[in-house]
C-alpha positions in Angstrom: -3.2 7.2 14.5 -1.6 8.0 11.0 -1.5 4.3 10.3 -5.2 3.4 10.9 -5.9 7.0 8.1 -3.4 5.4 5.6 -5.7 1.9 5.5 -9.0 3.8 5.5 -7.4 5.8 2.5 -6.1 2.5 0.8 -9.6 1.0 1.4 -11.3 3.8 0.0 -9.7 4.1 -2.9 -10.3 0.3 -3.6 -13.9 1.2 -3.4 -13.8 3.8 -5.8 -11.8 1.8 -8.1 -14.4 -1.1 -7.7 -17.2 1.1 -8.4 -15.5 2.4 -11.8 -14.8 -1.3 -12.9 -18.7 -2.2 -12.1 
């Protein structure tokens, strides 16, 4: 399902975002 890829992308890049800030 191309909805359920779109919120593991969004999710991810949270993560990545985090881990820069920290």
């Amino acid at each position: 399902f191309i909805i359920l890829f779109y919120i593991f992308y969004i999710v991810s890049f949270n993560v990545l975002l985090f881990y820069c800030i920290v």
